[in-house]
C-alpha positions as CSV (number, residue, x, y, z in Angstrom):
1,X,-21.9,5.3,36.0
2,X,-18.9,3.1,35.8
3,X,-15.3,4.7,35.5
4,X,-12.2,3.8,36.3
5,X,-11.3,7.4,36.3
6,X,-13.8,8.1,38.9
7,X,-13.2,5.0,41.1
8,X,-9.3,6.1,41.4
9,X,-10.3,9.4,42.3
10,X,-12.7,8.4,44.9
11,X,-11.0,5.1,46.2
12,X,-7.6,7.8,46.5
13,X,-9.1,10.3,48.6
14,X,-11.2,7.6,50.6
15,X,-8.1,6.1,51.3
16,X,-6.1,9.1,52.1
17,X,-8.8,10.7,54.3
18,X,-9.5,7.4,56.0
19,X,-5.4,7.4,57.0
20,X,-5.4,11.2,57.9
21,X,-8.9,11.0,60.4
22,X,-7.1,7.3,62.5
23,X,-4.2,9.7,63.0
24,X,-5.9,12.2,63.9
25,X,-8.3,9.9,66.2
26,X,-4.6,8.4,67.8
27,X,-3.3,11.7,68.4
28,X,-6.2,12.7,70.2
29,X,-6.9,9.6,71.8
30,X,-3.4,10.1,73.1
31,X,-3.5,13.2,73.9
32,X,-7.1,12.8,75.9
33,X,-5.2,10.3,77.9
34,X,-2.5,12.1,78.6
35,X,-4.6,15.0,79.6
36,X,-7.1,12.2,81.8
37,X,-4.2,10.8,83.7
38,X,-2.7,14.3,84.0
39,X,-5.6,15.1,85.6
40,X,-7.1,12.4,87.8
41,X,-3.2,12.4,89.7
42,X,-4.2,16.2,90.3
43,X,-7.1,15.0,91.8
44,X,-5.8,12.0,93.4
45,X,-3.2,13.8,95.2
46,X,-5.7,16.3,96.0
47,X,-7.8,13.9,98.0
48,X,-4.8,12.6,99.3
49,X,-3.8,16.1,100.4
50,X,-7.5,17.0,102.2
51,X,-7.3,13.4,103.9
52,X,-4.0,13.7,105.6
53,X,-5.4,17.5,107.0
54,X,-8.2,15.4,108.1
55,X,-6.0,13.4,109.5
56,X,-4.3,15.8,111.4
57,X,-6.8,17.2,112.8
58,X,-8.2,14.5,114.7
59,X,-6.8,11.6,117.2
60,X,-8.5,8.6,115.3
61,X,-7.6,7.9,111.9
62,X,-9.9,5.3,111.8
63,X,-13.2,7.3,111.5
64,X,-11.6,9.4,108.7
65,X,-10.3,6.5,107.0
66,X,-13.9,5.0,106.9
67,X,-15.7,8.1,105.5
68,X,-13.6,8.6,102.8
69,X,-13.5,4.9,101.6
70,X,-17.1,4.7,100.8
71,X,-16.0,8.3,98.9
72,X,-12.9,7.1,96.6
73,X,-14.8,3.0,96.4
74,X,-17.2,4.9,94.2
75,X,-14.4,5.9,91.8
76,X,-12.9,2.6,92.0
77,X,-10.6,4.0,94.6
78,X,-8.4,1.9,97.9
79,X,-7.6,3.8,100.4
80,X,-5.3,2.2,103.3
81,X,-3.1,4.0,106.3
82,X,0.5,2.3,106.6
83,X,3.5,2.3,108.1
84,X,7.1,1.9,106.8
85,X,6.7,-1.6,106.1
86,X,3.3,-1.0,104.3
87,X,1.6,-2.5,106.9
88,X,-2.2,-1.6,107.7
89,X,-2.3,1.4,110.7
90,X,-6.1,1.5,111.2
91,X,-7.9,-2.1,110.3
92,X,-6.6,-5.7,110.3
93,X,-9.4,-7.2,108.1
94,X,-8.0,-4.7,105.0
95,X,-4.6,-5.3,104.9
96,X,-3.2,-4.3,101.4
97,X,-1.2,-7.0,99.6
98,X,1.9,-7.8,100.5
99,X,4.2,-6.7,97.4
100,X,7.7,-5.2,97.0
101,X,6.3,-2.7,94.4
102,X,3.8,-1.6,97.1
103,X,6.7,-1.4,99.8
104,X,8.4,0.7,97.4
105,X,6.3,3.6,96.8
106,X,5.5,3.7,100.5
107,X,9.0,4.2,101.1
108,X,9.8,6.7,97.9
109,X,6.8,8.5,99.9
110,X,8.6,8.7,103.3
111,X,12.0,9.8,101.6
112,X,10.2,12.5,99.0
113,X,7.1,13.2,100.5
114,X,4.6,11.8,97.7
115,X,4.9,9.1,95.3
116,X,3.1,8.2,92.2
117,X,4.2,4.9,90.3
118,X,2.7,2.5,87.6
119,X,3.1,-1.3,88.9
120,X,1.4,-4.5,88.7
121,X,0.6,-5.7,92.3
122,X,0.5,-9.4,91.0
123,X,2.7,-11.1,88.0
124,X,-0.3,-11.9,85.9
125,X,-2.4,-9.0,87.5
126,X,-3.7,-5.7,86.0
127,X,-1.9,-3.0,85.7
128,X,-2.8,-0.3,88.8
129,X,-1.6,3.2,89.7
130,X,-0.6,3.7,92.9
131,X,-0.1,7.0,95.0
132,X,1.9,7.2,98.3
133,X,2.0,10.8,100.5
134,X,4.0,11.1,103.8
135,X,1.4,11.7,106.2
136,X,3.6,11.4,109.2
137,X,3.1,13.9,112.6
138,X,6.6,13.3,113.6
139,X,9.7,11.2,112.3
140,X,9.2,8.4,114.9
141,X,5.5,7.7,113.8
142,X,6.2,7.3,110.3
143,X,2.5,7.0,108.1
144,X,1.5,6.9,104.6
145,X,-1.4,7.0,103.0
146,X,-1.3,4.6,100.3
147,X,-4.3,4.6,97.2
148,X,-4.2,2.4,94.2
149,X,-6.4,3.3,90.8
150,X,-7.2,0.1,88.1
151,X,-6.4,1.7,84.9
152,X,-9.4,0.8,83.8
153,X,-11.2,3.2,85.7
154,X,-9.0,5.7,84.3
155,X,-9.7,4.8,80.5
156,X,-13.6,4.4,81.6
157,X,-13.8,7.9,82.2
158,X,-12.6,9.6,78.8
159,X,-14.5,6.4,76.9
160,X,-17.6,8.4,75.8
161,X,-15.8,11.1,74.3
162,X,-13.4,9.0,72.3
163,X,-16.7,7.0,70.9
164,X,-18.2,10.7,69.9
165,X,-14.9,11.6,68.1
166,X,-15.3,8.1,66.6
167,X,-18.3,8.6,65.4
168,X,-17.8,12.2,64.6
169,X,-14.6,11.3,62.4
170,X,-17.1,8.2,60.9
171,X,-19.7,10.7,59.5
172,X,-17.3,12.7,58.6
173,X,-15.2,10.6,56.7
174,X,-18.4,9.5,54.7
175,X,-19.5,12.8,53.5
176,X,-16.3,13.9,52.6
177,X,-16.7,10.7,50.1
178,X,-19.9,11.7,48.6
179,X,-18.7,15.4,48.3
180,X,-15.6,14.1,46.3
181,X,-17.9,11.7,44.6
182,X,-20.4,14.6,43.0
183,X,-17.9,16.6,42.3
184,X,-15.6,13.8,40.6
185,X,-18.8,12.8,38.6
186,X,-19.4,16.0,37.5
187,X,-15.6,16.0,36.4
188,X,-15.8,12.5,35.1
189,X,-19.3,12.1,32.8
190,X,-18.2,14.9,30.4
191,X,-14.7,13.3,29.8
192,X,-16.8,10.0,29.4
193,X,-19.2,11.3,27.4
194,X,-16.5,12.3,24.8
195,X,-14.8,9.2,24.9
196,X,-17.6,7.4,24.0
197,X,-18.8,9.7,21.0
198,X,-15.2,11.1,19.8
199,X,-14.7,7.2,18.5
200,X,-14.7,7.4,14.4
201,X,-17.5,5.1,14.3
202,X,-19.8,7.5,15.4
203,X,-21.8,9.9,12.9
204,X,-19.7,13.1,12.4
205,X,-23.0,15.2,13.4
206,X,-23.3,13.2,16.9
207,X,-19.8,13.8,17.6
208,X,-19.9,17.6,17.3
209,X,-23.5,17.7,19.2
210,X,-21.4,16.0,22.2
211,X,-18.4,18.4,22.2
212,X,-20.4,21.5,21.2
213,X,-22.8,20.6,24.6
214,X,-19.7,20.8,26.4
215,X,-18.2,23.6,25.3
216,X,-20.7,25.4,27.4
217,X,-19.5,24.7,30.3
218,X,-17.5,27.9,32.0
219,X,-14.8,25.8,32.9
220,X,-11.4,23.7,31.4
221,X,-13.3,21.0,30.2
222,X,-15.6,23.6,28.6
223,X,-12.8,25.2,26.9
224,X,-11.3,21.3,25.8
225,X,-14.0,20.4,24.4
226,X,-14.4,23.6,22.4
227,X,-10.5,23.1,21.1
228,X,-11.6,19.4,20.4
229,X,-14.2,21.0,18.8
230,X,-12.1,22.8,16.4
231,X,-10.0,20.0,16.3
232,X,-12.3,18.1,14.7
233,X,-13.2,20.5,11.8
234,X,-9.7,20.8,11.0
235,X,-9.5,17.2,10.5
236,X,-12.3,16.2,8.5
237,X,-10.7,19.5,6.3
238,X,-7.5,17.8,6.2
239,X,-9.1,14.4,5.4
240,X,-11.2,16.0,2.6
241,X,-8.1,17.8,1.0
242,X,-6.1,14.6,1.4
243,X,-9.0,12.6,0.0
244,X,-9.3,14.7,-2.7
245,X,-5.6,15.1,-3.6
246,X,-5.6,11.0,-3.4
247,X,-8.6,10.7,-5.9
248,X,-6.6,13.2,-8.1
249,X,-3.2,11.2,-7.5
250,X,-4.5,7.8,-8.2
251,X,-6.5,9.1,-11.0
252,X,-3.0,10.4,-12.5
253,X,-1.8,7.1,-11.3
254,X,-4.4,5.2,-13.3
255,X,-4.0,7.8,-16.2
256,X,0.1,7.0,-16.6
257,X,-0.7,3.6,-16.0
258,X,-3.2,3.2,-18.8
259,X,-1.2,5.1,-21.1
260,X,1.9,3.2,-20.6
261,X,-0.3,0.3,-20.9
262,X,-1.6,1.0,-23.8
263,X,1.8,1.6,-25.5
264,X,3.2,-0.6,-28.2
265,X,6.9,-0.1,-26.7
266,X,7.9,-1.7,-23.4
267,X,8.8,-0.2,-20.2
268,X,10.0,-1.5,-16.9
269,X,11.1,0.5,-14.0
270,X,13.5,-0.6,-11.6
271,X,14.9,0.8,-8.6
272,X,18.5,0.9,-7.1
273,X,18.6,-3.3,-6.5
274,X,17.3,-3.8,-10.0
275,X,14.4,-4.7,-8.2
276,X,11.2,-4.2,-10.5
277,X,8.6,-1.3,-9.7
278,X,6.7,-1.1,-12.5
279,X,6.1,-3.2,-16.1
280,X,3.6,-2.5,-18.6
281,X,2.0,-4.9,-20.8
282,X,4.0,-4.2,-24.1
283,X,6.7,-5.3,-21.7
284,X,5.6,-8.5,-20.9
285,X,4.5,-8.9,-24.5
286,X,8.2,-8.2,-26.1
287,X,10.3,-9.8,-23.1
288,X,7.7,-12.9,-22.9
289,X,7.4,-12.5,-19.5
290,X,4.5,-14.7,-17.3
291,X,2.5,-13.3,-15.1
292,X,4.4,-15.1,-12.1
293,X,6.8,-12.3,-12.5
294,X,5.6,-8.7,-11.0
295,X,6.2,-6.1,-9.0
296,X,9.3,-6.8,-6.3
297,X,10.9,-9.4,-8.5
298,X,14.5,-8.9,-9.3
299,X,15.0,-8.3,-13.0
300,X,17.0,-11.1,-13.7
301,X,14.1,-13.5,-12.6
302,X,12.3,-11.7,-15.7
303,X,14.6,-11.6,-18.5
304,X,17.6,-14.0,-18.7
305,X,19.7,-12.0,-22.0
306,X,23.0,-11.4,-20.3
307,X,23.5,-8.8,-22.8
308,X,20.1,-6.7,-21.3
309,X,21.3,-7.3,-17.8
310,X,25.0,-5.9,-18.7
311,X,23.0,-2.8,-20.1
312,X,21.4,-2.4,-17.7
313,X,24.2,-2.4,-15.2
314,X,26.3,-0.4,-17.0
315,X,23.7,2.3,-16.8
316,X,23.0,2.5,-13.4
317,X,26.6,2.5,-12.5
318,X,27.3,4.9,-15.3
319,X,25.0,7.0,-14.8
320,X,24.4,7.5,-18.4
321,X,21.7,6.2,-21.0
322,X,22.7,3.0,-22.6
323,X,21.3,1.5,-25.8
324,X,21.2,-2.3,-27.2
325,X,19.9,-4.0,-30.2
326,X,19.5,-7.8,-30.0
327,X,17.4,-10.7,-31.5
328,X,15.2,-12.6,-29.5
329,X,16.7,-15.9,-29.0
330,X,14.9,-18.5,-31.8
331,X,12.9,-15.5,-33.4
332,X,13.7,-13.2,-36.4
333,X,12.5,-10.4,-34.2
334,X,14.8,-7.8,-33.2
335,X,14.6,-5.4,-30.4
336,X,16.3,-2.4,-29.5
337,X,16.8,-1.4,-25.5
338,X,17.0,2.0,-24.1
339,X,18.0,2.4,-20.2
340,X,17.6,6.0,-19.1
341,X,18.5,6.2,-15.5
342,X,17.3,8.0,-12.5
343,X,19.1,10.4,-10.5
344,X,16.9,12.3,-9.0
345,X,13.9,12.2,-6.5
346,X,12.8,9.6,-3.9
347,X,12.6,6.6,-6.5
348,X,16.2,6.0,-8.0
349,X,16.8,3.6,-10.3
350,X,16.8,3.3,-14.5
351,X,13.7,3.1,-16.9
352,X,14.2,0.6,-19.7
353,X,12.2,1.0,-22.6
354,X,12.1,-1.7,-25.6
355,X,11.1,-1.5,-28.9
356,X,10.4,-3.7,-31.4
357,X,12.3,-3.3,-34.7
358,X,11.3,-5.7,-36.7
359,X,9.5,-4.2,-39.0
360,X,11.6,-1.4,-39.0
361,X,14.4,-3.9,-40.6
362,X,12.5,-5.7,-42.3
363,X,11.4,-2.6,-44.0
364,X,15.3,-1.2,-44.6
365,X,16.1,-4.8,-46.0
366,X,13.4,-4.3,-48.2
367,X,14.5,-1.2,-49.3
368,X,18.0,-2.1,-49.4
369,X,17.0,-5.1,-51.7
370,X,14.7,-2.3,-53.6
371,X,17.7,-0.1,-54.2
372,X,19.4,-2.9,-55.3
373,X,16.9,-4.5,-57.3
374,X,15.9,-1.2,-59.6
375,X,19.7,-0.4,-60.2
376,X,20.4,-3.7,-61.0
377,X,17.1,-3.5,-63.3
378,X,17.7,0.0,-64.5
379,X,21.9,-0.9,-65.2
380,X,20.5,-4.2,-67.8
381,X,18.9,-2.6,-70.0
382,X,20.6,1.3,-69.9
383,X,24.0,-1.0,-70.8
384,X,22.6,-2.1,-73.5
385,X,21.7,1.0,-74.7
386,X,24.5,3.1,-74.1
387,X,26.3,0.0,-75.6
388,X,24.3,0.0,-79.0
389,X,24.8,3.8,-79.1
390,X,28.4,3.6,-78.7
391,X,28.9,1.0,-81.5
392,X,26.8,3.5,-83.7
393,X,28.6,6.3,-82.7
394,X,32.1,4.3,-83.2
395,X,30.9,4.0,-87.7
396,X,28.0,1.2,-87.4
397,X,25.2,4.0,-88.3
398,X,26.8,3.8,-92.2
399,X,26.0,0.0,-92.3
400,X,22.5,0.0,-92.7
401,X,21.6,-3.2,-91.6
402,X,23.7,-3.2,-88.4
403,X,21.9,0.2,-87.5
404,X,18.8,-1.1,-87.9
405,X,19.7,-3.6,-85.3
406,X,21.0,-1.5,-82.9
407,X,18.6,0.7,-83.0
408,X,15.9,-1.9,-82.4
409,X,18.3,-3.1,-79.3
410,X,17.7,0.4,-78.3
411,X,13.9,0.7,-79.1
412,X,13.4,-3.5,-76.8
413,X,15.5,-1.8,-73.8
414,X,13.9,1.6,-74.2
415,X,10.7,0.0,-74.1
416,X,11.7,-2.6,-70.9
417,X,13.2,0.8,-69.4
418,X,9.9,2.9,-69.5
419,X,7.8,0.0,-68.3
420,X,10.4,-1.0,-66.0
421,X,9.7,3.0,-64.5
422,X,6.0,3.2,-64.9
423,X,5.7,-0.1,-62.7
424,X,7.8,1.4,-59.8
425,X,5.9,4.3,-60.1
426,X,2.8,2.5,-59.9
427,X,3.9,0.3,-56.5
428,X,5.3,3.3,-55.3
429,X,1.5,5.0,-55.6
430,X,-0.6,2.1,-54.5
431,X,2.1,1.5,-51.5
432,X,1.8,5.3,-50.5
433,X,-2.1,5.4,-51.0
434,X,-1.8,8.1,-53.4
435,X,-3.6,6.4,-56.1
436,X,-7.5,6.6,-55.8
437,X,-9.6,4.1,-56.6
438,X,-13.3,4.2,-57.3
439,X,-14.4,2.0,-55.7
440,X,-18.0,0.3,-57.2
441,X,-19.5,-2.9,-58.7
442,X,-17.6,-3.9,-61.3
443,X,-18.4,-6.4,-63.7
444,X,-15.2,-9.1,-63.4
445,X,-16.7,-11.2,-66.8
446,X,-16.2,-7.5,-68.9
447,X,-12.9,-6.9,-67.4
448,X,-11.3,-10.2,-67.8
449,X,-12.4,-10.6,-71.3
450,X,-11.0,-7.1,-72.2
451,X,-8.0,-8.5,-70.3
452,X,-7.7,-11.8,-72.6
453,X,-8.5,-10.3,-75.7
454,X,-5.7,-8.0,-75.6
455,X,-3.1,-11.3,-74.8
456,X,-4.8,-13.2,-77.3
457,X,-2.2,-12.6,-80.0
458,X,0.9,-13.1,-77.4
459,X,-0.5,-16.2,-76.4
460,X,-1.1,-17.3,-80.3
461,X,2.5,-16.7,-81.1
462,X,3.6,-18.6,-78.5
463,X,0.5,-21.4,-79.1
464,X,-0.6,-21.2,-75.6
465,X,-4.4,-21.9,-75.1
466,X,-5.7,-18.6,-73.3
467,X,-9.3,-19.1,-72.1
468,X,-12.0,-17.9,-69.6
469,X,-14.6,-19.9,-68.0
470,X,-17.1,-19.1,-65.2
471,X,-20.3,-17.7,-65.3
472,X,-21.5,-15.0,-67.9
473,X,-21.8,-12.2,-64.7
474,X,-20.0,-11.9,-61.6
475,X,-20.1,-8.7,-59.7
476,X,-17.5,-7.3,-57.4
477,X,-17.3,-4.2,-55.0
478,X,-13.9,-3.1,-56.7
479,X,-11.8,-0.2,-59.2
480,X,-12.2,-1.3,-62.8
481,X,-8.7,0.3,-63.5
482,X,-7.3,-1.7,-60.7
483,X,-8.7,-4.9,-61.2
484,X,-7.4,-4.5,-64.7
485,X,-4.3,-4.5,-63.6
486,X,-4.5,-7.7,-61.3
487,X,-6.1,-9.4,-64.1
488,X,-3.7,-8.5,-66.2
489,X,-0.8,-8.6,-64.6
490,X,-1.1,-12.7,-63.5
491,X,-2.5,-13.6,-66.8
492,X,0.8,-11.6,-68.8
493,X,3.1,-13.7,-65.8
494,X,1.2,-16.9,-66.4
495,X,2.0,-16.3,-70.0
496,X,5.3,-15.7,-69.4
497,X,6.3,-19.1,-67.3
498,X,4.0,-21.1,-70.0
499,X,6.3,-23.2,-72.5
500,X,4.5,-23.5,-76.0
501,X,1.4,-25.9,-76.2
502,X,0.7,-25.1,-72.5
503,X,-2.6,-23.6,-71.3
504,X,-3.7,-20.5,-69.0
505,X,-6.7,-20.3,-67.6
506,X,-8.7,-17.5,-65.8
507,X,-11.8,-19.1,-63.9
508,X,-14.7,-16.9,-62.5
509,X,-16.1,-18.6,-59.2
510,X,-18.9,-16.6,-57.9
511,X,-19.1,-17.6,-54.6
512,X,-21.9,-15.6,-52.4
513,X,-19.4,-15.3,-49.7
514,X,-16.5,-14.2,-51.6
515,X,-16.0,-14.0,-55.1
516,X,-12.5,-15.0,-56.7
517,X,-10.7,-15.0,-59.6
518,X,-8.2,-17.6,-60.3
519,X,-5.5,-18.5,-63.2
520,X,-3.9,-20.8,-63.6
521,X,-1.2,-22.3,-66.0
522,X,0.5,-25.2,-66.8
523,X,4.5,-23.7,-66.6
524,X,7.1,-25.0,-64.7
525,X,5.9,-24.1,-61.3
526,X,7.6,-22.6,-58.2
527,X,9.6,-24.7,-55.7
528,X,7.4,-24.3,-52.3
529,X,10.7,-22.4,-50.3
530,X,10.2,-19.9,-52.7
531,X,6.7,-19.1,-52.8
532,X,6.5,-16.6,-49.7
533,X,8.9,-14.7,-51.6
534,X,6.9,-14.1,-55.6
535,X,5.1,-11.0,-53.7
536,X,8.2,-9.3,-53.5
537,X,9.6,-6.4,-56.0
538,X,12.1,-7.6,-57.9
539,X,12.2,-11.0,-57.0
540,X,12.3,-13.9,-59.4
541,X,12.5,-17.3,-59.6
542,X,14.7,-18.0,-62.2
543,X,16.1,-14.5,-63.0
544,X,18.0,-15.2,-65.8
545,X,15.2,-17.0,-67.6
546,X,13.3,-13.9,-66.7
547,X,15.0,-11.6,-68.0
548,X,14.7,-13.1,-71.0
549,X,11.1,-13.1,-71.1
550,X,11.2,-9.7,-70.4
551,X,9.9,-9.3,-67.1
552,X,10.1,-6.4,-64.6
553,X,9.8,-8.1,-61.6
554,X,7.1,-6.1,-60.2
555,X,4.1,-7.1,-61.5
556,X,3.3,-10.0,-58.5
557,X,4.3,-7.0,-55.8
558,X,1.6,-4.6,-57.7
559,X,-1.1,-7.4,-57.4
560,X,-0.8,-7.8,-53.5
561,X,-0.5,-3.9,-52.9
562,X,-3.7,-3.6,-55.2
563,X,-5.6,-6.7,-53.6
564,X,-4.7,-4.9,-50.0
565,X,-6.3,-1.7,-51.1
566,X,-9.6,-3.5,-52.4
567,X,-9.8,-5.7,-49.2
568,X,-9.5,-8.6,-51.3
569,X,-6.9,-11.1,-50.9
570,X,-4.4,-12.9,-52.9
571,X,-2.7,-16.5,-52.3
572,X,-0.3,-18.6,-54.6
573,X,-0.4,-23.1,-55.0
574,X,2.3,-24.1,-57.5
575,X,3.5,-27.7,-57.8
576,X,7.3,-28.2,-60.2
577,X,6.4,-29.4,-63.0
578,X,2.3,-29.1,-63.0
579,X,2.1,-25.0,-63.1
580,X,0.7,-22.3,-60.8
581,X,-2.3,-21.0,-59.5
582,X,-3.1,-17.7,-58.6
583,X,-6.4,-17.1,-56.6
584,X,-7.6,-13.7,-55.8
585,X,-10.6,-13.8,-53.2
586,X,-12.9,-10.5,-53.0
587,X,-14.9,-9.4,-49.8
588,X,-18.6,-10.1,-50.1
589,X,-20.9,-7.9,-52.0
């Protein structure tokens, strides 16, 4: 089982214990020789003691000398008899060596009675102990017996017992490892075991198997792994709760985000450095900006109107929503910019939302020009009455035929007044969508011929040919009441812009992918600036010519509304000079 954890453990107390038994083995080596040389001087000067009674006792030292030579060589002992000048008393042939160290313990012997002294009888010899006691009988006969000990003899005889406590300390030292080592192992593989299962990669299931079989231990680790244990359980809770509450935040996320997206008006968010944090599509649509440009970009990098920019400075140093309306540069389009800032919460910064107006203005200009138009319309022709009626009133009713022609005045502008009101009433319904069509097939030969034969005697009087042509059926998915009016209204303006001796045609084309009606007439014609404008209420192209003619100015503006609630489609080609066409096309059948 490899483990660092165990290794440092063991290594430690191998180490430790290996230190602590070689000072214990030096203090008791130490000690054991201290105690050894302690004792063999006790005995030394023991021997020494018992040879000098010898001595003493008898008148030849030389036969005591002898015996207890072959005694103390055993023991690695010399023995030797001498005088003062450490010269041999009893025999010549065993003279001890002549050294000062040797003279002066035999004479620290004669002052003190004994002497005991570490020396080294030669420069390069070993190292002896030597022992000296006065055995003198009287002052004038000084003798000394004089014994010297190698050390090694000394150290030989405690050498067995430091090798047992050598070997003792060895064995010791050893199964004090393995002890440490079982019960390290049994210390270590749990904490192992749990390293290498806690890791997330493992299956959730082996993980708590692991810690739950450790937990059963009546121990600490026992009781970590049960907290680990529970440790566990109250993460994966946590990580379900936060995974759930993420699903439900990036689903609220994705929710805003769509909506937003999906919204016609733009919004950008920016934070504190005008720094972008969000932008919706609408956004990029009305701003024009690429798709180079996102989130982290600077807002300047996106939209270079100094007039936005200020706006949106102003805001976030004011504090307060700011509004703009500008056009985009080279485009009729106008937009209007709100910047609401924020004040609160961890995001700070403004939200700008634009708008596009355009239709909104186009729609007040229109209105504007209506409002214009029908007073203008409705002043014409109530002038002329109120006019006629005041000349009456002033004494013209008494001349008979003046009266008559006032009151005919009156009757022509009552006339253009009520079909001046029924038209706007009719736009207004068909723009609204409160008039209802039926819609069905409807045969467009019937109608148009109904159409013609009631402008038959206008176009007579003013001896302009009026004719149909096309095939004898066509049939279209329309409102006969409706298509009456388109018919009738482009054949009764073609009419109208027709000099004498011109012709207006109504052609059928039955087309199998889209039917059409088209007339055409051989008047004046429209200059081509003007022709995106003959839809409009109101609008002529020569109003004073018009006006003569008795026109409205809403018939053109009821075709298009009616076309656009059949699904058909109507289109204008006019050349000065050559005339206009007029070409209604119908969805298929």
């Amino acid at each position: 089982m490899r483990s660092q954890l165990l290794l440092k453990i063991v290594g430690l107390y191998a180490v430790l214990s290996l230190l602590a038994l070689i000072g214990l083995l030096t203090a008791l080596d130490v000690k054991q020789s201290t105690d050894a040389a302690a004792q063999q001087t006790e005995e030394v000067h023991k021997r020494l003691r018992s040879i000098r009674t010898d001595l003493e006792s008898v008148d030849d030292p030389e036969i005591v000398l002898a015996s207890w030579k072959q005694t103390l060589q055993r023991d690695g002992y010399r023995l030797w008899l001498v005088d003062s000048d450490c010269r041999a008393l009893t025999s010549a042939d065993d003279q001890p060596t002549a050294e000062i160290t040797l003279q002066s313990v035999v004479r620290s012997a004669l002052r003190s009675g004994q002497a005991e002294r570490h020396i080294r009888i030669q420069s390069n010899g070993p190292e002896v102990l030597a022992f000296a006691l006065d055995a003198s009988r009287e002052k004038e006969d000084p003798r000394v017996l004089l014994t010297v000990i190698a050390l090694e003899a000394l150290q030989s005889n405690h050498a067995p017992v430091r090798s047992a406590a050598a070997r003792a300390a060895i064995y010791t030292w050893i199964f004090g490892i393995l002890c440490v080592l079982f019960v390290a192992a049994g210390v270590v593989q749990p904490l192992q075991a749990m390293s290498l299962n806690l890791d997330q990669s493992i299956e959730r299931t082996l993980r708590e198997d692991v810690l739950l079989s450790i937990s059963e231990r009546r121990d600490e680790l026992g009781h970590v792994a049960t907290a680990l244990h529970r440790l566990e359980q109250e993460r994966e809770d946590r990580i379900a709760k936060l995974e759930v509450a993420e699903r439900e935040a990036r689903s609220s996320s994705d929710l805003l985000s769509s909506v937003l997206d999906s919204m016609v008006e733009g919004v950008v968010a920016i934070d504190r450095e005008q720094r972008i944090v969000f932008l919706n599509t609408g956004a990029r649509r009305l701003l024009r900006i690429s798709n180079v440009i996102g989130i982290g970009h600077r807002l300047y990098e996106a939209v270079r109107v100094p007039a936005f920019l200020d706006t949106v400075e102003d805001s976030l140093q004011s504090h307060k929503m700011e509004t703009l309306e500008y056009r985009r540069s080279n485009e009729e389009a106008s937009l209007v910019l709100v910047v609401i800032p924020i004040l609160k919460g961890p995001h700070t910064g403004a939200v700008a939302v634009i708008r596009d107006v355009t239709e909104m203005r186009r729609l007040e200009a229109m209105r504007r020009d209506f409002v214009s138009g029908a007073s203008h319309e409705l002043k014409t022709p109530l002038t002329v009455i109120q006019a006629c009626t005041d000349t009456l009133l002033g004494g013209a009713i008494s001349d008979p035929a003046a009266a008559e022609r006032f009151l005919k005045q009156i009757e022509e502008q009552s006339e253009r007044l009520l079909q001046l009101i029924l038209g706007m009433l009719q736009l207004a319904r068909v723009e609204s969508g409160q008039q209802v069509l039926h819609i069905e097939p409807v045969d467009v030969v019937t109608v148009a011929d109904e159409v013609l034969r009631g402008f038959r005697t206008v176009a007579d009087a003013k001896s302009v040919q009026l004719c149909l042509t096309g095939p004898e059926q066509m049939m279209v998915i329309a409102d006969d009441e409706a298509l009456h009016t388109i018919i009738s209204n482009l054949v009764d303006n073609a009419l109208k812009h027709t000099a004498s001796g011109g012709d207006v045609t109504v052609e059928l084309v039955n087309a199998a992918t889209s039917p059409e009606i088209v007339v055409r007439d051989t008047g004046a014609g429209i200059p081509a600036e003007m022709l995106g404008r003959v839809f409009e209420r109101f609008y002529r192209v020569d109003r004073h010519r018009s006006r003569e003619r008795g026109g409205t100015g809403l018939g053109l503006a009821i075709v298009k509304h009616l076309c656009q609630a059949l699904g058909a489609t109507v289109s204008v080609r006019s050349e000065l000079g050559r005339g206009s066409e007029f070409r209604v096309q119908f969805p298929a059948s």
